[in-house]
GUVO-87658 format. One record per residue (C-alpha): x, y, z; residue number from 1; residue in one letter. Coordinates in steps of 0.25 Angstrom, whole numbers. Layout:
N
    px    py    pz pos code
     X     Y     Z NUM    A
...
% end
This chain:
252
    px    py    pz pos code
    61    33    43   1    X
    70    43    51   2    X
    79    45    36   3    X
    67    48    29   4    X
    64    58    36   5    X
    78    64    37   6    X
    79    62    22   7    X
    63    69    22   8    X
    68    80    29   9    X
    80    83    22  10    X
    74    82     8  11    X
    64    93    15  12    X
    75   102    19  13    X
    81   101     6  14    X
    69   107     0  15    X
    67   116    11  16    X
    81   122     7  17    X
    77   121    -5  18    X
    68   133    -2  19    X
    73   140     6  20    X
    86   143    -5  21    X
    77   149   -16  22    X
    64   153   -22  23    X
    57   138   -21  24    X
    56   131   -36  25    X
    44   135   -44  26    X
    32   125   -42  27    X
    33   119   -56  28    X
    47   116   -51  29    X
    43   110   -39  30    X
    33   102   -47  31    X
    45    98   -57  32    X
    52    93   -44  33    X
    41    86   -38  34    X
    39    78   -51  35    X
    55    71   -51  36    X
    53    68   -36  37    X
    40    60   -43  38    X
    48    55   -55  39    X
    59    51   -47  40    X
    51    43   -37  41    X
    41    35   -48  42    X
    56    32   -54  43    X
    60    27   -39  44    X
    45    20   -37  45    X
    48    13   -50  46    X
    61     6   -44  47    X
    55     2   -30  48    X
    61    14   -23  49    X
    51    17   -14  50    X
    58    25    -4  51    X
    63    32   -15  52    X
    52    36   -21  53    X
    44    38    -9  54    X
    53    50    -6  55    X
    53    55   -19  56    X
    38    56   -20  57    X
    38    62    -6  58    X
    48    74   -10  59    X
    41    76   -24  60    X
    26    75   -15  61    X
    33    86    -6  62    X
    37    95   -18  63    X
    22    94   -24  64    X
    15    97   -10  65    X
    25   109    -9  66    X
    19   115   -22  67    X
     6   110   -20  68    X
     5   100   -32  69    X
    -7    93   -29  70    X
    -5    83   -40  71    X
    10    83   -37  72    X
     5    77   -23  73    X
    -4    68   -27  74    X
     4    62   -37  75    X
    17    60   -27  76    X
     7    56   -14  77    X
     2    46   -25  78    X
    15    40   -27  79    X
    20    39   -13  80    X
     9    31   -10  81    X
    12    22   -20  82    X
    26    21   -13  83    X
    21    19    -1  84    X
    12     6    -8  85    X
    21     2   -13  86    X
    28     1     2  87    X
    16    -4     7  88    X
    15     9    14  89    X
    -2    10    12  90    X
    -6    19    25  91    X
     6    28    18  92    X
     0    27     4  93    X
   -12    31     8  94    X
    -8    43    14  95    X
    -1    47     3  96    X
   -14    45    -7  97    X
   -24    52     4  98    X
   -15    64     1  99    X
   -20    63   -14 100    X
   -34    63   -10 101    X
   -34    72    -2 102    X
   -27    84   -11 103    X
   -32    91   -21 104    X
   -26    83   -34 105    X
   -32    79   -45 106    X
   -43    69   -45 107    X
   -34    60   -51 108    X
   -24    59   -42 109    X
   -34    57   -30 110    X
   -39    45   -39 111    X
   -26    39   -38 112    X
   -25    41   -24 113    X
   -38    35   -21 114    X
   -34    23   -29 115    X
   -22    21   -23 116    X
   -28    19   -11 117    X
   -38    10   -16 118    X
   -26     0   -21 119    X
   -20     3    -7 120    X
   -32    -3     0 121    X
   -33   -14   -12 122    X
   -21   -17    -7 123    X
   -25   -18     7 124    X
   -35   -27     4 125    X
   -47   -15     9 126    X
   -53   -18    -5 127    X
   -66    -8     1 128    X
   -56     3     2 129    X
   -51     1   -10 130    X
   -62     1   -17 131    X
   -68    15   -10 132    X
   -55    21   -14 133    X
   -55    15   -27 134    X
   -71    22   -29 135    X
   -63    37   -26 136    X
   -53    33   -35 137    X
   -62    34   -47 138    X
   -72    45   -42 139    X
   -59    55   -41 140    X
   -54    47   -55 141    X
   -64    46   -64 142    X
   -58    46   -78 143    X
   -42    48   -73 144    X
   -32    43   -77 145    X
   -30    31   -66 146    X
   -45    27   -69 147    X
   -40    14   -76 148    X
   -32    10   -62 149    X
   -42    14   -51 150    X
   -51     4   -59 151    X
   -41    -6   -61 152    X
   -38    -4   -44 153    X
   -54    -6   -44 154    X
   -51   -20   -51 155    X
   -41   -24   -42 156    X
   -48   -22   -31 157    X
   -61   -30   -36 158    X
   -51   -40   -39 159    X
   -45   -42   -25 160    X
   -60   -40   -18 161    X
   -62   -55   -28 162    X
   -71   -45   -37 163    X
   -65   -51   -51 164    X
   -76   -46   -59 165    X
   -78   -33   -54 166    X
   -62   -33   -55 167    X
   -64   -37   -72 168    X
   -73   -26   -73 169    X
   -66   -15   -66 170    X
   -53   -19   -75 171    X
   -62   -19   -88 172    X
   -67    -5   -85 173    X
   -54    -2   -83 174    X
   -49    -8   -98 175    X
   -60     0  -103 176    X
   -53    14  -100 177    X
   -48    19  -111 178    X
   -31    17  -111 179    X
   -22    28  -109 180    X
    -8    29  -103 181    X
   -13    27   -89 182    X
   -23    16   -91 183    X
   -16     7  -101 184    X
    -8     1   -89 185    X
   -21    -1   -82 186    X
   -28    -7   -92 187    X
   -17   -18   -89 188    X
   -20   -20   -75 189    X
   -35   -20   -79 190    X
   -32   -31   -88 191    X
   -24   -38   -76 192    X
   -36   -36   -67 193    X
   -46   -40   -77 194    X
   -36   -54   -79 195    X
   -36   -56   -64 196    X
   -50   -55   -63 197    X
   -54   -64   -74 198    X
   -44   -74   -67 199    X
   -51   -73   -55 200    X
   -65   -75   -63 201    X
   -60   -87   -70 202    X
   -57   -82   -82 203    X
   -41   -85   -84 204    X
   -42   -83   -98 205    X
   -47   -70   -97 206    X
   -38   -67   -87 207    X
   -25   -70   -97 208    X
   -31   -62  -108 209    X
   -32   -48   -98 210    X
   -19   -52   -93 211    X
   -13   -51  -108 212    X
   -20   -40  -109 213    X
   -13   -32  -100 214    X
     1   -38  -103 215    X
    -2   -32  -118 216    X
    -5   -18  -109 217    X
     7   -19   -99 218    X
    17   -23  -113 219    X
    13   -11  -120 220    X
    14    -2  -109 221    X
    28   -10  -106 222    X
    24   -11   -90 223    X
    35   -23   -87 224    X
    29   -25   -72 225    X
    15   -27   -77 226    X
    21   -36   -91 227    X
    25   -46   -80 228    X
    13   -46   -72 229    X
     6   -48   -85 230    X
    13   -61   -89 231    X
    11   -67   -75 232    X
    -2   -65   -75 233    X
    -6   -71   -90 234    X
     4   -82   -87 235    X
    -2   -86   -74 236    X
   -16   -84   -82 237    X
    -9   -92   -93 238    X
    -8  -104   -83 239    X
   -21  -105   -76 240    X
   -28  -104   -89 241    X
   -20  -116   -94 242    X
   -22  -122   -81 243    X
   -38  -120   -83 244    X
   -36  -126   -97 245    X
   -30  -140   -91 246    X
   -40  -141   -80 247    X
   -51  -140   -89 248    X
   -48  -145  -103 249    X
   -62  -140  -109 250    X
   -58  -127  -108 251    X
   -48  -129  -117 252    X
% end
């Protein structure tokens, strides 16, 4: 703890420095700047450096607060709480995503925040929190680009309150959404959901099908992590279907 403040408080004299030698860097610049602390950090995330790119979200947030960047913040306070999920650091997070909410960003941002503390609480099993949080996600998201994913959240958390049919048709509301760059991956994990909600209804053929779905989605999109998930989900689908099949022979 004590070297990360030393190493804090030597990053801030450098900037300090920084100022003091010369007319500061114009706010465009800054912006610039701010932006490869961000790259580098999603690059660091990627790999499992979390230390790393907890850091290097903390000096490109620090840049943006510096210049005021209300988006900049938002976007950087966003992504250290997904460092500090990731850490299992929740208290943490959500200070981080109370700091979106409470600025003056875009609409959109505050909808990803709100979210985020929805899944948070999924995560913690408060599933009445999740869904309060999950209800200001969409009022401040309305048509924005993380619509798709706020619903799918709203699917998962029906799914772990043993709500498989609201779960399906939170899913297919969000299949209905017309695709784009943001949505298409969602339109996976919708057809994931959908598949584990049919499983929990019985319906293991149903299941298998949404399942395939996705995987077609996840190749296209050529998302390695989620191909795999894909494949152990309709092989095990796969199974209990033949399974069912041996067990009951008119079903054949």
């Amino acid at each position: 703890m004590a070297r990360r403040a030393k190493r804090a408080s030597v990053l801030l004299l450098a900037l300090g420095l920084g100022a003091c030698a010369g007319s500061p860097p114009a706010p465009g610049r800054l912006a610039d700047e701010a932006l490869g602390f961000n790259q580098r950090a999603a690059k660091a995330y990627e790999r499992g450096d979390f230390a790393q790119a907890r850091s290097l979200y903390g000096r490109a947030l620090e840049i943006d607060a510096g210049i005021d960047n209300a988006d900049g913040i938002a976007m950087n306070s966003l992504s250290l709480a997904r460092v500090d999920q990731a850490l299992g650091e929740a208290d943490a997070a959500h200070g981080h995503l109370d700091r979106v909410l409470g600025s003056a960003a875009a609409a959109a941002w505050r909808a990803e925040a709100a979210a985020r503390k929805a899944q948070l609480h999924l995560a913690a099993g408060e599933l009445s929190r999740a869904d309060e949080w999950l209800g200001r996600a969409q009022n401040l998201c309305g048509q924005c680009r993380t619509q798709a994913a706020i619903i799918n959240l709203g699917a998962r958390v029906a799914l772990a309150g043993a709500q498989p049919a609201l779960a399906a048709q939170r899913a297919e509301r969000a299949l209905k959404l017309p695709p784009n760059d943001d949505s298409r991956a969602e339109h996976a994990n919708a057809q994931r959901i959908l598949g584990e909600a049919k499983l929990a209804q019985g319906d293991t053929e149903g299941a298998a099908e949404a399942f395939r779905h996705a995987l077609r989605i996840d190749q296209a999109l050529g998302l390695t992590g989620r191909i795999q998930l894909d494949q152990k989900l309709i092989e095990a689908a796969d199974l209990k279907l033949r399974q069912q099949r041996l067990a009951s022979p008119t079903a054949r």
